[in-house]
Structure formats: structure tokens, C-alpha cells
C-alpha positions as CSV (number, residue, x, y, z in Angstrom):
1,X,15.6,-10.7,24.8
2,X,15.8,-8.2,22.2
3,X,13.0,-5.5,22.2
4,X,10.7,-4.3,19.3
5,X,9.7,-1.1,20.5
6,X,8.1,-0.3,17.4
7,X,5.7,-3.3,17.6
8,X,5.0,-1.9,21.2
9,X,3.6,1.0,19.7
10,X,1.5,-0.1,16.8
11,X,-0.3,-2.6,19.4
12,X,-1.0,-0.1,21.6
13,X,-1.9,2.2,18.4
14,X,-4.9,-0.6,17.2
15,X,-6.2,-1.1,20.6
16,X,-6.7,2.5,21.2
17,X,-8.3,2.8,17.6
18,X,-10.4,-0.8,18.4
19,X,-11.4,1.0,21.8
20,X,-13.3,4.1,20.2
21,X,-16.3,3.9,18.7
22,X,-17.6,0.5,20.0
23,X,-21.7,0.0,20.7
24,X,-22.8,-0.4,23.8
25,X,-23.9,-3.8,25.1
26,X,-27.3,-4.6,24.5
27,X,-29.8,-5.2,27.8
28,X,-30.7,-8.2,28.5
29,X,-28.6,-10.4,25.6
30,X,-25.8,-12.6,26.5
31,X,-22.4,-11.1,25.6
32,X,-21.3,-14.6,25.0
33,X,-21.2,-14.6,20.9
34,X,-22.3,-18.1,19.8
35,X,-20.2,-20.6,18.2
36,X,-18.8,-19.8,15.0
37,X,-18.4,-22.1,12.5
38,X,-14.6,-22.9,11.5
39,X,-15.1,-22.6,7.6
40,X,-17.3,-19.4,8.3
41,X,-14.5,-17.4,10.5
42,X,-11.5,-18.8,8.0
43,X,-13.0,-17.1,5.0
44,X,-13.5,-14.1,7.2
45,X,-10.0,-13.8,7.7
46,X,-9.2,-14.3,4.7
47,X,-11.3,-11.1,3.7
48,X,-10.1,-9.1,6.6
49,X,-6.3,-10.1,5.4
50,X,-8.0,-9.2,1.7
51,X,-6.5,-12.5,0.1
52,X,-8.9,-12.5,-2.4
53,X,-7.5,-9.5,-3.8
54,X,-3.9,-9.1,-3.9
55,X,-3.3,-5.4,-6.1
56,X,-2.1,-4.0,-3.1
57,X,0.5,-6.4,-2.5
58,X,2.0,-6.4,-5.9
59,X,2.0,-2.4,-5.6
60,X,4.0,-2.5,-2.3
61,X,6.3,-5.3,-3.7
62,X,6.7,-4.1,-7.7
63,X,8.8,-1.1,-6.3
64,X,11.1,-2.9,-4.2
65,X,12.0,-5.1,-7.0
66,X,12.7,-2.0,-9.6
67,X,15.3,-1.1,-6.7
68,X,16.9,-4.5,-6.0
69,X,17.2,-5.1,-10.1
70,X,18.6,-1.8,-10.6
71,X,20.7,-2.2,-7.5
72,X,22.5,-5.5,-8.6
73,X,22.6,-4.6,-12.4
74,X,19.7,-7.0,-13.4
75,X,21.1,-10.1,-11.0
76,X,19.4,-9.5,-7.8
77,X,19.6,-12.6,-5.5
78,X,16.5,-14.7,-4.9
79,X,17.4,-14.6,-1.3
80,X,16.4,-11.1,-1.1
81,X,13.9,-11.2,-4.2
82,X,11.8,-13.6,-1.5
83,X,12.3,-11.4,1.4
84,X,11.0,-8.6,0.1
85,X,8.5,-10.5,-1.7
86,X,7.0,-12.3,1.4
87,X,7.8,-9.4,3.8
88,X,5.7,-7.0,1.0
89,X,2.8,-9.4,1.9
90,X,2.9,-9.6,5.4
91,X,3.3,-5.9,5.8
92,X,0.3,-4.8,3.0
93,X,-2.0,-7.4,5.1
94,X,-1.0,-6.0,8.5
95,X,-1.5,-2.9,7.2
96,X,-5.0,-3.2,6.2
97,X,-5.7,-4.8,9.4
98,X,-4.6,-1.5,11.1
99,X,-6.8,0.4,8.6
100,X,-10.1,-1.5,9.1
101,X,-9.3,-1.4,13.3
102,X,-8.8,2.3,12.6
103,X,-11.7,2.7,10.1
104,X,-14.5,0.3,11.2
105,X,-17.5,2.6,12.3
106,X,-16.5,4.7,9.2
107,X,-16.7,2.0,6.7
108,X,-20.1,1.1,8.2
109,X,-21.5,4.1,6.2
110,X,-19.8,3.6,3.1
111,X,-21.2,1.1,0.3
112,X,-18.1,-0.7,-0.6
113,X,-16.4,-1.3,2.7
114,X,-19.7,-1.6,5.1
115,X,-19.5,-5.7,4.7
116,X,-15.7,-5.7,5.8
117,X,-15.1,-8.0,8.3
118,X,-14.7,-5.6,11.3
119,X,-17.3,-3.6,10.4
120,X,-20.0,-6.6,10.0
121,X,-18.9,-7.6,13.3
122,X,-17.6,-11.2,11.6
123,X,-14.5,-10.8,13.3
124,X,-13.6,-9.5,16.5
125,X,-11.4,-6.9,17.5
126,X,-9.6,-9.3,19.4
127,X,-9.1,-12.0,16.7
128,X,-8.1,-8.9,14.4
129,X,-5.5,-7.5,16.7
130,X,-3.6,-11.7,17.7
131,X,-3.6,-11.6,13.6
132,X,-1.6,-8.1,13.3
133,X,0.6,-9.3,16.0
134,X,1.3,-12.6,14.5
135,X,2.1,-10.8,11.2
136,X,4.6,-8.4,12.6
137,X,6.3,-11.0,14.6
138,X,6.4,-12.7,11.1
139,X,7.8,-9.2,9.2
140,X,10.3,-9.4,12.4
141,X,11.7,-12.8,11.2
142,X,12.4,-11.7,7.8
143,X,14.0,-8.4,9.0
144,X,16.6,-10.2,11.1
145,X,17.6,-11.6,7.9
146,X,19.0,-7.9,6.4
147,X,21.7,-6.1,7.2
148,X,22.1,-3.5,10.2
149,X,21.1,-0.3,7.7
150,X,18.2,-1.7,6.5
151,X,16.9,-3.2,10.1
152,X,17.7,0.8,11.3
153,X,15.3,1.8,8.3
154,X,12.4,-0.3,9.2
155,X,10.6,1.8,12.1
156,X,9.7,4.0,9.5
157,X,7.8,1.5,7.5
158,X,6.1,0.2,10.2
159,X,5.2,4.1,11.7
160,X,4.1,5.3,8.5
161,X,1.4,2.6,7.7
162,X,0.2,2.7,11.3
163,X,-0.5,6.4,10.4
164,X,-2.2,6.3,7.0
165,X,-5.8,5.5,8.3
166,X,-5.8,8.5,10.0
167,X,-4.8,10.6,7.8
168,X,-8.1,10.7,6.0
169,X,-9.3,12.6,8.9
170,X,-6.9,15.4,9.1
171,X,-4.8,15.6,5.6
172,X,-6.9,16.7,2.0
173,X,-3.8,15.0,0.3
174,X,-4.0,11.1,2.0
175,X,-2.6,9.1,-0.6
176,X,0.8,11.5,-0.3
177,X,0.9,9.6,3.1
178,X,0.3,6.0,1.4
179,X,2.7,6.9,-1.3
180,X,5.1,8.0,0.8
181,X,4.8,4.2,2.8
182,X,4.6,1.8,-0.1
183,X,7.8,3.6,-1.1
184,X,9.3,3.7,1.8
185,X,9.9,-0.3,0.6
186,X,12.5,1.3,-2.1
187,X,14.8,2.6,0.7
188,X,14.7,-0.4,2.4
189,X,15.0,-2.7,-0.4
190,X,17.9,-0.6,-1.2
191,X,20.0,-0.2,1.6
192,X,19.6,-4.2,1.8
193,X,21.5,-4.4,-1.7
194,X,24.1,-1.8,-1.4
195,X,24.2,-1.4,2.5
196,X,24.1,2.2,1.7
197,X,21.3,5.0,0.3
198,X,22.4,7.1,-3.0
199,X,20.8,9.6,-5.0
200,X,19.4,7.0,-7.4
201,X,17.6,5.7,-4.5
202,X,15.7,8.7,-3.4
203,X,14.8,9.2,-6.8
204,X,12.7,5.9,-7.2
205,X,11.3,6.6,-3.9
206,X,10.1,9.7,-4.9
207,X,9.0,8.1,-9.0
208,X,7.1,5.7,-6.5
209,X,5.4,8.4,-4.5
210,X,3.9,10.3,-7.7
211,X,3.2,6.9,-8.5
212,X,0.9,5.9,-5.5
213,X,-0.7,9.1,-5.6
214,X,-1.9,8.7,-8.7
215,X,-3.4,5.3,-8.8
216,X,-4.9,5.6,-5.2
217,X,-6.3,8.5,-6.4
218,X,-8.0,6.7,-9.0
219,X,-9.3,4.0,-6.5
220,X,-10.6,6.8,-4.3
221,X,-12.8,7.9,-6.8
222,X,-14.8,4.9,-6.0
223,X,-16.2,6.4,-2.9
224,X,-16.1,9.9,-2.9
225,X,-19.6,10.3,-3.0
226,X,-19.5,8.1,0.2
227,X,-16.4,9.9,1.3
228,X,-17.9,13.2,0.9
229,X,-21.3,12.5,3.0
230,X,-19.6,11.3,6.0
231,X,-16.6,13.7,6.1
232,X,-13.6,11.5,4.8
233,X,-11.0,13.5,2.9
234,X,-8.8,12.8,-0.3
235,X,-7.7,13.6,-3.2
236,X,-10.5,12.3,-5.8
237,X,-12.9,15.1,-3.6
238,X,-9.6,18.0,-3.4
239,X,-8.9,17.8,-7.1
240,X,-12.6,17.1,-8.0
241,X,-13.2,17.2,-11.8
242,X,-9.4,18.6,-12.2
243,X,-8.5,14.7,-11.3
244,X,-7.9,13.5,-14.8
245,X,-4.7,16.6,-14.7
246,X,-3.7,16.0,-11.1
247,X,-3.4,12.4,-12.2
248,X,-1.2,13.3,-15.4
249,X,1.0,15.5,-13.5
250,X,1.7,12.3,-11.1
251,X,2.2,9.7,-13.7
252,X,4.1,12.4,-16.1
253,X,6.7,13.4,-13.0
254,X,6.8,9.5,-12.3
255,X,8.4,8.7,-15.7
256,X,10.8,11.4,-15.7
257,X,12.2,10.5,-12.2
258,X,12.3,6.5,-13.7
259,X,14.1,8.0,-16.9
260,X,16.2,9.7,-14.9
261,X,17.3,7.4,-12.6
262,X,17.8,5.3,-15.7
263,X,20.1,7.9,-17.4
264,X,22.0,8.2,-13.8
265,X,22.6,4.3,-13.9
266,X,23.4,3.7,-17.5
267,X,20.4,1.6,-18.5
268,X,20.1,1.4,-22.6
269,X,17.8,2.4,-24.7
270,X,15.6,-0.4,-23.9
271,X,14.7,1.0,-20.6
272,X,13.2,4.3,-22.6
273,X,11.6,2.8,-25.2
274,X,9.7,0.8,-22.0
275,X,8.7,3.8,-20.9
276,X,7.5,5.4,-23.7
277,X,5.4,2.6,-24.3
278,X,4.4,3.0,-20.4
279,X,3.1,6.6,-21.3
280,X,1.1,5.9,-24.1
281,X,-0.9,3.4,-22.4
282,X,-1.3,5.9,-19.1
283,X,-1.8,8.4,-21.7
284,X,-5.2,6.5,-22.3
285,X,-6.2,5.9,-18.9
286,X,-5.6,9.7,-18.5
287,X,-8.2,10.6,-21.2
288,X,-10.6,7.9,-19.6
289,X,-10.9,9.8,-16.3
290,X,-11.7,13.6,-18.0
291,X,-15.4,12.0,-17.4
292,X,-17.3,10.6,-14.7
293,X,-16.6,6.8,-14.6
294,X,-18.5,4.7,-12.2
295,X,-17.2,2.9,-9.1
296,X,-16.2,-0.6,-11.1
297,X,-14.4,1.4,-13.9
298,X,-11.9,3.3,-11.6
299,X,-11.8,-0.1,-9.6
300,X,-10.4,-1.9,-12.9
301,X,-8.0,1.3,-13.6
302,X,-6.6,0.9,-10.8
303,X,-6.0,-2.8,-10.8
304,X,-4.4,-1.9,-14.5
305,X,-1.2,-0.5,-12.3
306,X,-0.4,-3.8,-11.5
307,X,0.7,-4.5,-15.0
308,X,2.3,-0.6,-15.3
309,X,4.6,-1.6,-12.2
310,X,5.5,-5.3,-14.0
311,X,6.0,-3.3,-16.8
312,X,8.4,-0.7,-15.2
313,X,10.2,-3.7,-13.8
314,X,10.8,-5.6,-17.1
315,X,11.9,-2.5,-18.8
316,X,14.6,-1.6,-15.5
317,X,15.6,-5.7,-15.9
318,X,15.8,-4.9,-19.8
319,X,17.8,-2.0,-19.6
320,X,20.1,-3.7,-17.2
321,X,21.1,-6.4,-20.1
């Protein structure tokens, strides 16, 4: 039978972040938990797996798609359009499982995050660590369906978003490591369409990077007084009021990368006018955040990305034509 080492070592990776940390038994209670009921621990999972909010999921997947339509000269094939589509799903759910294994006792003392699932205790380490497994065994099946370069490519994926929780601990710069594992999606997407890597893919890999930095930046501002009490690091507390330029420099080097992997591929003059229209709307988000916004206001710029990546994606499709 064929072994996954790197499966191997992202189990092991969530039990030893599920073993540290945990309370102590409490003297003279059962440790038999009591029955829970079915529609209770269903909707539980369904927060842990964060269906209820699928940003994340559209920003993993949104990049892959600029890569296979630019790729295929606007005609990618549904075939692969679903792969990466599903497989952007499974692998931004198992990746916040890993983060909230990784992250429980922290997100305990934060506001936002202290009702998660693992942290509230409504799921058990155990139930959280059969659902990773189940969804990598799931990201395995769709992977057997690409070709040899892009199966060689996926380690990576899998390594980097195993190591983004912890980076908060030891990196002022964080969301670098996120960006640099939603993109990694871009390389993989691409080396399943031409069976080989150019320069045009390294380009949207790194347009994607400046990209992730930027918006997760913006979503981070939602707990950095949180962040800042408990120890957590990132970039909404390492820029600090200089976020509004920090996040302008990102977007900025993001849509001269995409124009010039554009330029490099022939796109027309559709593509650029996309873009400019791209700017000026990021040009207003920009001005938004030279002042202190509250939690729900960077929570709804953020979720406005969504739209800027469908955006980028119709003007690459448009420019294709």
C-alpha cells in the first residue's frame, strides 16, 4: 500500500499540539462526558469545520482558478475547475482544524474565538483529530487524480498549513506564512495545467502572497487588542497605526505582479482596465483603515476580498477572450 508520509506527520503534529495544554481531571467527577445530543454535536462540527462562513475557502480557491484560466487561455477544464475547487475546501477546513488543535487554550482568552468549538470543550480533541484525518484522506483522493508534478508539489501545501498556527508564536510577520500557503495552491494548480512551473507562475504566487498579507492583516486587526494582552504576534500589532500603508504597499505590489503577469501572457486591455477598477475600489478600503475601525468593520473588509479575487478572476477570464 502506498504511503502518505506527509499525513504521518501532520497527525502526529495535532496530537502533540492536542497533548499540551490540557486541564487536569477534576476530583471526584466521572470522566465519562454525558450523552450528547446528535443535532447539538452536528452543528458543532459544522462550526469547528467553519461552514457557516466560507471567506476562507473562496480565498484559497479564487487563486487557483486565476492560474488554471490563465493557464488554458480562458478554457480551463471543469475536471480540474472541481478538483481544485473541492480540494480548496477540504484543505482550508482541515486547516482550521489544525489551527484550533494548535490554538485552543489561546483562543480561550480571546473574545472572538473563546466559544470555538475546541476551546468550549463542545468537541473533543479526539472527534477533531478522526475529522482532520478523514479530510486528508479525502484531499488524498482528489490528488491521485493530477499528474506526477503536481502530486510531487503537494507536501508543501500540506507542511505549510500545519505550520501557520504556530507561527504566531515565534514570527512578527504571520500572515507572510498564510500567504505563502493559500498560494502555494497557484503552483499546484499550475503544474496540473501545464505539467510544468514558469515564470508567470511564480509571479501569481507571489501577486497572491502580497495579496494574503494584506487582507489577513485586515482581519487581524480584529483582535489585536486580544492579541496583544496574551502575547500573540502579527502584523495588525508590527505595523500598528502604519497598517493603512503596510496594507497599500501589499495591495499596490499585488496589482503590478497581476499586470505583469498579464503583459507576460498577452491578455488585452480588458484585463487592465479590470484592474484599475480593482485599485480604485482598494484605494477606498485603504483610506478606511487610516483610522481606528472596530472589530465588525475590519471583519466586513475583509470578507470584501472575496469579491476583489472574483473580480481578478473575471478580468484574467476577460482578458483571455
Amino acid at each position: 500500500m502506498t504511503r502518505f508520509p506527509f499525513v504521518d506527520f501532520i497527525s502526529f503534529l495535532a496530537y502533540r499540539a492536542a497533548m499540551l495544554d490540557l486541564p487536569p481531571p477534576a476530583v471526584g467527577i466521572s470522566p465519562a462526558l454525558p450523552p450528547r445530543d446528535r443535532a447539538t454535536m452536528l452543528t458543532s462540527l459544522a462550526h469547528l469545520m467553519r461552514l457557516p462562513n466560507q471567506s476562507g475557502t473562496f480565498l484559497l480557491m479564487l487563486p487557483t482558478l486565476w492560474a488554471l484560466v490563465l493557464a488554458f487561455h480562458g478554457r480551463p477544464p471543469l475536471t480540474l475547475v472541481l478538483i481544485f475547487a473541492v480540494g480548496s475546501f477540504i484543505m482550508r477546513t482541515a486547516g482550521v482544524i489544525m489551527n484550533d488543535l494548535a490554538d485552543r487554550s489561546l483562543d480561550r482568552h480571546v473574545e472572538r474565538t473563546r466559544m470555538r468549538p475546541l476551546a468550549s470543550g463542545a468537541v473533543t480533541i479526539q472527534q477533531a483529530l478522526l475529522l482532520l484525518v478523514l479530510l486528508l484522506a479525502g484531499a488524498i483522493a482528489l490528488l491521485l487524480l493530477l499528474n506526477p508534478l503536481a502530486i510531487m508539489l503537494s507536501p508543501v501545501a500540506v507542511l505549510l498549513a500545519a505550520l501557520y498556527p504556530f507561527a504566531k508564536r515565534v514570527l512578527s510577520l504571520p500572515q507572510a506564512v498564510l500567504g505563502i500557503a493559500f498560494g502555494w495552491g497557484v503552483i499546484m494548480a499550475w503544474a496540473a495545467a501545464t505539467t510544468h512551473l514558469s515564470l508567470s507562475s511564480w509571479l501569481l504566487y507571489a501577486a497572491t502572497i502580497c495579496w494574503a498579507i494584506a487582507y489577513d492583516t485586515i482581519y487581524a486587526l480584529q483582535d489585536r487588542h486580544d492579541d496583544l494582552r496574551i502575547g500573540v504576534k502579527s502584523s495588525a500589532i508590527l505595523f500598528g497605526r502604519y497598517v493603512w500603508i503596510a496594507v497599500a504597499s501589499c495591495l499596490t505590489t499585488m496589482l503590478l505582479l497581476l499586470g505583469l503577469t498579464g503583459w507576460m501572457n498577452e491578455l488585452n486591455v480588458a484585463f487592465y482596465g479590470a484592474l484599475a477598477a480593482i485599485g480604485g475600489f482598494l484605494t477606498v478600503q485603504v483610506m478606511a483603515l487610516r483610522k481606528n475601525i472596530d472589530p465588525s468593520t475590519a471583519f466586513r473588509l475583509f470578507q470584501h476580498h472575496v469579491w476583489i479575487g472574483a473580480a481578478v478572476l473575471a478580468g484574467i477570464w476577460i482578458g483571455c477572450v
